[in-house]
C-alpha positions in Angstrom: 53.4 -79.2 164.9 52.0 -80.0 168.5 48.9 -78.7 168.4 46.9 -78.0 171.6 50.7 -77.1 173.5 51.3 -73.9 174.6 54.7 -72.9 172.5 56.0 -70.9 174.7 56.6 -73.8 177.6 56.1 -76.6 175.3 53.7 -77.8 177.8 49.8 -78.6 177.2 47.3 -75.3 177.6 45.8 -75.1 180.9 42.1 -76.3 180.7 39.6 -73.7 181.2 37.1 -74.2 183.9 34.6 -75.3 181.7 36.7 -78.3 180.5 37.3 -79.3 183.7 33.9 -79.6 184.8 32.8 -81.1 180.9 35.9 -83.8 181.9 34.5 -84.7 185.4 30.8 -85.1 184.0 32.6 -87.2 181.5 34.1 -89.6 184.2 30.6 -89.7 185.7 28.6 -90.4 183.2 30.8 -93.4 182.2 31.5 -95.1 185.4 28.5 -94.3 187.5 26.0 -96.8 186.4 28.2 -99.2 184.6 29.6 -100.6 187.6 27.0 -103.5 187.4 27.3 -103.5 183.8 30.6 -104.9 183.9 29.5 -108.2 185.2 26.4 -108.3 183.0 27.0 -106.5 180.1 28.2 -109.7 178.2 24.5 -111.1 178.5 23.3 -107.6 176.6 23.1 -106.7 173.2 25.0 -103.5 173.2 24.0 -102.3 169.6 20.5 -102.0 171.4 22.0 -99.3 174.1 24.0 -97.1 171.2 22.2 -93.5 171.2 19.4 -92.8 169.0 20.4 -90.9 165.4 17.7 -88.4 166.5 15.0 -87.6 169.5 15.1 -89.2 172.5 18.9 -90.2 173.7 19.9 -88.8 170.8 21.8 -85.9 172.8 25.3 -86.5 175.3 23.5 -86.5 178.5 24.3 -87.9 181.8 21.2 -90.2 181.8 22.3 -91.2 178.3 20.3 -94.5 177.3 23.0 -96.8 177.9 23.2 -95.0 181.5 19.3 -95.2 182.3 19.1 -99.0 181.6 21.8 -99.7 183.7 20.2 -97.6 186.5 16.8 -99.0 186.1 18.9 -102.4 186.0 20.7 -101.6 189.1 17.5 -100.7 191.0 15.5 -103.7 190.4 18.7 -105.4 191.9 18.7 -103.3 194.9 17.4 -103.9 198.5 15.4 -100.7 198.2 14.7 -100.5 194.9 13.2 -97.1 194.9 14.8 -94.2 192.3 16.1 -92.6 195.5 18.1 -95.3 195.6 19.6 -94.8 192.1 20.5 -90.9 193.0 21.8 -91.8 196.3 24.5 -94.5 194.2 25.2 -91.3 191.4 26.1 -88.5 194.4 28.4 -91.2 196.6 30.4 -91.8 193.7 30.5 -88.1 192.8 31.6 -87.3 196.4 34.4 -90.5 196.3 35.5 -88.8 193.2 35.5 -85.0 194.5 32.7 -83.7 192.3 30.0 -81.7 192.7 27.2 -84.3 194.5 24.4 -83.6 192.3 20.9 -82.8 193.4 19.0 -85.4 195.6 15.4 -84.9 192.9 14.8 -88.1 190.9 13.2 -86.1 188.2 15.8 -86.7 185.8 16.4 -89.9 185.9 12.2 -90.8 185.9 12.0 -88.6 182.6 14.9 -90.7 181.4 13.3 -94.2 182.2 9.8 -93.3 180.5 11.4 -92.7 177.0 12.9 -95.7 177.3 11.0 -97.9 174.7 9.1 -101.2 175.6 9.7 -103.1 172.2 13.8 -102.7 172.6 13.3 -103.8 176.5 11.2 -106.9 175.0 14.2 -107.4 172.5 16.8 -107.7 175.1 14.6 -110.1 177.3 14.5 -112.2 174.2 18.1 -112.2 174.1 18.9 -113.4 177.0 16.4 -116.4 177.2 18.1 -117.2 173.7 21.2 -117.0 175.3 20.4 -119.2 178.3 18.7 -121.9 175.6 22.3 -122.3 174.2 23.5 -123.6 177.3 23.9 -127.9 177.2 21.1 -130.1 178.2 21.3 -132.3 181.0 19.7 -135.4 179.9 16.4 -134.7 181.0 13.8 -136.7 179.0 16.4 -138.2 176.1 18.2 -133.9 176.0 14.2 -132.4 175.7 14.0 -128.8 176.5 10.8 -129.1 179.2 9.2 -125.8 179.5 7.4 -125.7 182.6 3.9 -123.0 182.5 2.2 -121.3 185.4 0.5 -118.6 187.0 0.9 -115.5 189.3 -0.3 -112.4 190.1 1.0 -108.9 191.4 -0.4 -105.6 192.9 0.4 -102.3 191.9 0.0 -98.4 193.6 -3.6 -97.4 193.2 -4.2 -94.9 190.9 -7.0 -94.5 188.4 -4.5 -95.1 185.1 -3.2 -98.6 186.9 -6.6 -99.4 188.1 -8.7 -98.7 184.4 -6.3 -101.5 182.9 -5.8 -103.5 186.0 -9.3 -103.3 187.9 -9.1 -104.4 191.9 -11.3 -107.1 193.5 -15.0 -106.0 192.9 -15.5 -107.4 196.2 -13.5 -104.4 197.8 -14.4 -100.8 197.6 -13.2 -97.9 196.1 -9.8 -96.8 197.6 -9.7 -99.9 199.7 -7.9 -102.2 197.4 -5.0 -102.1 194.8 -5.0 -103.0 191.4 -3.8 -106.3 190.4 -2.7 -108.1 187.6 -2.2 -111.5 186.5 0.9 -113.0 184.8 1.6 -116.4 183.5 4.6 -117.5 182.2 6.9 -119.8 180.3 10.2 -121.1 182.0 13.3 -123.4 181.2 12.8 -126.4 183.7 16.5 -126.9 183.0 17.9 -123.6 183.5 15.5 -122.0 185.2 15.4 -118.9 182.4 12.1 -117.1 181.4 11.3 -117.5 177.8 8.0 -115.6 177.8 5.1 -114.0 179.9 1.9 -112.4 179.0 0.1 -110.0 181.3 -3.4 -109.7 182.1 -6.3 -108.5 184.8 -7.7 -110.2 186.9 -10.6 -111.2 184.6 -7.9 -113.0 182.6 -7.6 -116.5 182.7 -4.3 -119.0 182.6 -5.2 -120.6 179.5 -5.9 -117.5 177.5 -3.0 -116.0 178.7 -0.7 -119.3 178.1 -2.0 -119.4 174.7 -0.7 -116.3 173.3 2.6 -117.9 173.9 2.3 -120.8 172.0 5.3 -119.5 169.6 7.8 -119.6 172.4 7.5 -123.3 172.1 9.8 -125.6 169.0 9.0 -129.2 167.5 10.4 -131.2 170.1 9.7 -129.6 173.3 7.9 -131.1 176.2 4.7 -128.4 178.0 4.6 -129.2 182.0 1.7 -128.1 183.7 -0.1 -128.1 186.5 -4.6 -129.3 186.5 -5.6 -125.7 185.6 -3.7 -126.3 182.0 -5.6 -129.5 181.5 -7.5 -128.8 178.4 -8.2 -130.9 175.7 -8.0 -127.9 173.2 -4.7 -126.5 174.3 -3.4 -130.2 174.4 -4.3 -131.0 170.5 -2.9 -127.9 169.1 0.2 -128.6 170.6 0.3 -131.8 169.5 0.1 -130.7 165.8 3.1 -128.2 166.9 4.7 -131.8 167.4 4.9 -130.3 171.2 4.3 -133.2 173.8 2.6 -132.2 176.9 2.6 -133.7 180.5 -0.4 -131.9 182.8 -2.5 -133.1 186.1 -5.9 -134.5 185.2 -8.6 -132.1 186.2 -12.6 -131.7 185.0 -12.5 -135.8 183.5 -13.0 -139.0 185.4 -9.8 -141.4 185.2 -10.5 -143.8 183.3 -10.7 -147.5 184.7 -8.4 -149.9 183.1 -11.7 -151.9 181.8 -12.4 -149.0 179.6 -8.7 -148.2 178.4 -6.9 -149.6 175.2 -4.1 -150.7 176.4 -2.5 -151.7 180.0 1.2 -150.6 179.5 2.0 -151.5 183.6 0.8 -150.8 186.9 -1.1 -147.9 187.1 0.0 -147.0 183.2 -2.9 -147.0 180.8 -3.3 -146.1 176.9 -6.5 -144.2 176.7 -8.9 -141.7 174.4 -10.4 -138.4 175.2 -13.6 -137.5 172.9 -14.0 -133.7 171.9 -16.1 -131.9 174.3 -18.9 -130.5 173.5 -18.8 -127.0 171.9 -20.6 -124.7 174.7 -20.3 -121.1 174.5 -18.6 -120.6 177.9 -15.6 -122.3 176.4 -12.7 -119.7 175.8 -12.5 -120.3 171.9 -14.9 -120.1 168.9 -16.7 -123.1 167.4 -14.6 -122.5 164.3 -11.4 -123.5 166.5 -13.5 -125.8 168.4 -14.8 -127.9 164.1 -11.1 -128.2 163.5 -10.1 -130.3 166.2 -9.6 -134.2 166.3 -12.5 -136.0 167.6 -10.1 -138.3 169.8 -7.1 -138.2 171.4 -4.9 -141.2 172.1 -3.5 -140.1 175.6 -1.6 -141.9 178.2 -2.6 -141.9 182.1 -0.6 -142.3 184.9 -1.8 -142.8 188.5 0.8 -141.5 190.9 1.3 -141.9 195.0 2.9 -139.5 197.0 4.4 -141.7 199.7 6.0 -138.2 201.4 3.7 -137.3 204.7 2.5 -133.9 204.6 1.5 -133.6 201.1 -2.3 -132.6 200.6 -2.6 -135.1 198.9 -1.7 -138.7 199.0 -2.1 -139.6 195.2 -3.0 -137.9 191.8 -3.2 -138.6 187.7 -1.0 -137.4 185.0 -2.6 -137.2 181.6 0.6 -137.2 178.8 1.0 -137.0 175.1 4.2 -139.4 175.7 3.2 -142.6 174.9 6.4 -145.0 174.5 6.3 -146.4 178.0 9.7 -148.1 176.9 11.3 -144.5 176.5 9.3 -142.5 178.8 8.7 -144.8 182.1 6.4 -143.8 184.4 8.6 -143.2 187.1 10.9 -140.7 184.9 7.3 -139.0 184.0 6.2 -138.7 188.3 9.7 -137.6 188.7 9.3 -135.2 186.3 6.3 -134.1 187.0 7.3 -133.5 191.2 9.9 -131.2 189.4 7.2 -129.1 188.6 7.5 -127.2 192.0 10.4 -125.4 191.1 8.3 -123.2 188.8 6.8 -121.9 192.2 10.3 -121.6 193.4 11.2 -119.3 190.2 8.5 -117.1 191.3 9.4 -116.7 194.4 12.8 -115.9 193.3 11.2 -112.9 190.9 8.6 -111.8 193.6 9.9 -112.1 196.9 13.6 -112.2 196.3 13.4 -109.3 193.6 10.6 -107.7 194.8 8.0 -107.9 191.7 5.2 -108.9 193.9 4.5 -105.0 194.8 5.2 -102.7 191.7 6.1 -99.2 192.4 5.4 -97.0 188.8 1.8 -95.3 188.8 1.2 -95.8 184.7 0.8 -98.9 183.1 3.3 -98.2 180.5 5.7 -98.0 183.4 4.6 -100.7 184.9 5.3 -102.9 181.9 8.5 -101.8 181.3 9.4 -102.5 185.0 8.4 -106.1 185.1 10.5 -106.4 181.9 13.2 -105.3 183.9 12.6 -107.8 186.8 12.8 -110.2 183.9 15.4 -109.3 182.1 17.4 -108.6 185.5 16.2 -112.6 186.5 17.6 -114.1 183.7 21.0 -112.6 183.5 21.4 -113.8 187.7 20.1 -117.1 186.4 23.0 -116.8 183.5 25.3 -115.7 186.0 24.0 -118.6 188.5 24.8 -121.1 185.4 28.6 -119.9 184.5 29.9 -120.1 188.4 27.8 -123.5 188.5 29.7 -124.4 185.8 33.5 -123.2 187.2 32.2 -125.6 190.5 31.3 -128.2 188.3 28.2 -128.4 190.5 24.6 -128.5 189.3 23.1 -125.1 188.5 20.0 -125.9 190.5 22.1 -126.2 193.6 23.2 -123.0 193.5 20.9 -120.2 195.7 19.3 -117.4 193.6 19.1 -115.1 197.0 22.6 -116.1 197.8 23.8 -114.8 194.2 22.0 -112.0 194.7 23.6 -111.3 197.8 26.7 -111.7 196.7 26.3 -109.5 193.4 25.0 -106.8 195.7 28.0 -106.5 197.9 30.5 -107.0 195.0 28.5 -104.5 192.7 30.8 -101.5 194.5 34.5 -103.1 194.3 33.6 -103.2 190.2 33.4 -99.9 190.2 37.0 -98.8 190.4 37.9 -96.1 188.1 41.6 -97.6 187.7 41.3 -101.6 187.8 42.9 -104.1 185.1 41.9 -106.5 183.7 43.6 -108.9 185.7 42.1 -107.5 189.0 38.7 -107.5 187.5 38.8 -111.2 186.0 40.3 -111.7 190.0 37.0 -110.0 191.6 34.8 -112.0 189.0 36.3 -115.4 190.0 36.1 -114.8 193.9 32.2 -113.9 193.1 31.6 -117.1 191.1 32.9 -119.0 194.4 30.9 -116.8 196.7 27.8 -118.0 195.0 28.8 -121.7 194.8 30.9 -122.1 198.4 27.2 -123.3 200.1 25.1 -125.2 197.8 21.4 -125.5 198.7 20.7 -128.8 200.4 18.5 -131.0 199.0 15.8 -132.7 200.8 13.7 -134.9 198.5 10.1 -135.3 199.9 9.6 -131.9 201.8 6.5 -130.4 202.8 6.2 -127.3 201.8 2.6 -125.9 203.2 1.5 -122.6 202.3 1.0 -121.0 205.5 1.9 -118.1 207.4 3.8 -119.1 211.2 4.3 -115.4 212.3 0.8 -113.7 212.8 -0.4 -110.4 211.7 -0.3 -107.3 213.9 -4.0 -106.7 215.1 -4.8 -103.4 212.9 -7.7 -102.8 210.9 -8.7 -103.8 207.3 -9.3 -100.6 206.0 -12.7 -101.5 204.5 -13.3 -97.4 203.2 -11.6 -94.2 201.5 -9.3 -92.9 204.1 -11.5 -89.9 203.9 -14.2 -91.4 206.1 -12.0 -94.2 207.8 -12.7 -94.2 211.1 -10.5 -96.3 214.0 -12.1 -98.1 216.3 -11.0 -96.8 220.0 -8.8 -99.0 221.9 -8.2 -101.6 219.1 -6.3 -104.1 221.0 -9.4 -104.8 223.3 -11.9 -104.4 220.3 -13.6 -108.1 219.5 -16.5 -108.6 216.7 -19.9 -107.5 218.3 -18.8 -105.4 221.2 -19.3 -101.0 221.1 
């Protein structure tokens, strides 16, 4: 009748050793990396985590697949961000809960993260730019989503598999340099969310790259770039995508109000662009180049930058928006000053995440970790969005580092094994107000030169293969020309 009691002291059978030890893994495997996942989880499709029917993940392991992306989640979040890092979390937790730490080798967990696939961590970055796109609009532009485009690049460990795909600088030589790649990218203006990125080398362009993203943009939305986006190809064909676009002039001569169709105020003209010549250092084929429109009816704006500091003092936007009554120039140099933030994004992924040096040694690995840099960006940005919200404050007030902050030091009081539901929704709330308690202040007009105030330290460019390196004696006293 009771099955699994012992009859003769109606109590339950004692558990062998084995079960024990089977029941502490248990407890391990479900709370050790999860800890993070219960702030973020929400943001993740969970039916993409489930184990695998067969193969990889398919088997009840501790890095089970649900456990290795929220380890490789965790890490990119980290300070340190190295695997050592992700061990070092698993063997506290087994000491706190009196288990046998496990061993300190990250071989494990590194075997784990390479069959991880690339096409279901592509799938959940989708997600969660979808996810940020259902958020409410703010008015920007009569409630149009403005995708803002740009450019970056990041270095990698040298190894000959990173370096065949991402060549360094031909200028440096062998085992002097580290390979680099180059990365441009689609994000919300609004919400500050990637929506899409391609990768390339450094023999990749901006445009070529931006182009293979033309699908993240709807009928409707409005493309901000900066002058290396000005193209009079990339223009029209999002044009016919009825995708308005709002870029720097760059390669053209204004035109002079004498030559322009219409004067629609100071400084606002109505003007046409001719089709450039076909040449064969443009980057499409003549057959792209026959089917576009021999004119384009554009609008030009000349803009002053009245802020000291700025390099420079004035500049032209070239804009596909040509109702001066509903688009004003001012709202379009507004908009268009706004365009710094994309920088600021950047920043937030590279220096604040630490993107800007990757650490895997196989471009299939490195791919999979700037997905996770993106994926773990957007859910902060999410996350940055629904304490915004309980502040009734503006989402771009609130400070990405300062979240992340915050998330980092509240990650470990998540990770009780006996909390409620209550105490969590408590601990959740308190973080929301952590990130909101010190908005960022604003300071319209800033300079914001790209320099460098604290100097290098005085050591060598290592200019060949630490084989032959040699240092020069007494560096400190060393100048150009003297033995």
């Amino acid at each position: 009748m009771f099955p699994g009691f012992h009859l003769q002291t109606l109590r339950r059978k004692p558990r062998s050793a084995q079960q024990q030890l089977a029941g502490k893994l248990a407890l391990l495997q479900k709370k050790s990396f999860k800890q993070i996942g219960e702030v973020f989880e929400k943001f993740i499709p969970r039916a993409l985590l489930k184990p695998e029917p067969s193969g990889a993940f398919s088997r009840r392991r501790l890095f089970s697949k649900e456990n290795t992306f929220w380890a490789f989640f965790s890490q990119i979040l980290d300070a340190d961000g190295g695997c050592k890092e992700v061990i070092r979390k698993l063997q506290s937790y087994a000491s706190i809960k009196r288990i046998n730490v496990p061993s300190s080798s990250t071989a494990s967990y590194c075997a784990a993260r390479k069959k991880l696939q690339e096409q279901m961590l592509a799938d959940i970055l989708a997600h969660t730019a979808d996810r940020m796109e259902t958020m409410p609009a703010t008015g920007l532009l009569n409630h149009r989503r403005v995708i803002v485009v740009d450019g970056t690049g990041v270095s990698m460990p040298d190894t000959p598999e990173n370096q065949a795909v991402w060549p360094q600088p031909a200028s440096l030589k062998p085992g002097c340099g580290f390979p680099s790649g180059r990365i441009c990218a689609c994000f919300s203006l609004d919400s500050g969310a990637l929506l899409s990125y391609a990768i390339g080398n450094k023999k990749n362009n901006e445009l070529p790259l931006f182009r293979q993203q033309w699908e993240t943009f709807k009928a409707g939305d409005i493309f901000l770039g900066d002058k290396g986006f000005c193209s009079y190809f990339d223009i029209a064909n999002l044009q016919d995508r009825s995708v308005d676009s709002v870029i720097t002039l760059a390669r053209r001569a204004p035109v002079r109000a004498a030559s322009s169709l219409k004067k629609l105020g100071p400084d606002d003209l109505l003007i046409t662009w001719e089709r450039p010549k076909f040449a064969k250092i443009l980057s499409y084929s003549k057959d792209a180049w026959a089917i576009l429109p021999e004119k384009l009816t554009l609008r030009q704006i000349k803009v002053k930058v009245p802020y000291p500091g700025f390099r420079t003092k004035g500049f032209y936007i070239v804009t596909t928006l040509l109702d001066a009554t509903r688009y004003p120039a001012e709202e379009l140099a507004e908009l268009y000053l706004k365009r710094w933030d994309v920088e600021l994004f950047f920043r937030d992924i590279k220096t604040t995440m630490g993107m800007d040096v990757l650490r895997c040694l196989t471009p299939d690995m490195v791919r999979k970790e700037i997905l996770m840099h993106f994926i773990a960006y957007n859910c902060i940005r999410r996350l940055m969005y629904e304490a915004a919200e309980e502040a009734d404050l503006e989402v771009r007030l609130v400070s990405f580092n300062g979240s992340l902050q915050a998330l980092r030091n509240w990650e470990p009081h998540l990770n009780q094994a006996k909390i409620s539901k209550a105490e969590r929704f408590r601990l959740i709330s308190d973080l929301y107000e952590s990130m909101t308690n010190t908005p960022i202040r604003q300071r319209p007009g800033r300079s914001e030169p790209r320099c460098r105030k604290r100097r290098p330290k005085n050591y060598q460019l290592l200019t060949s293969p630490r084989r032959v390196m040699k240092e020069i004696p007494h560096r400190n006293r060393y100048r150009a020309g003297v033995a």
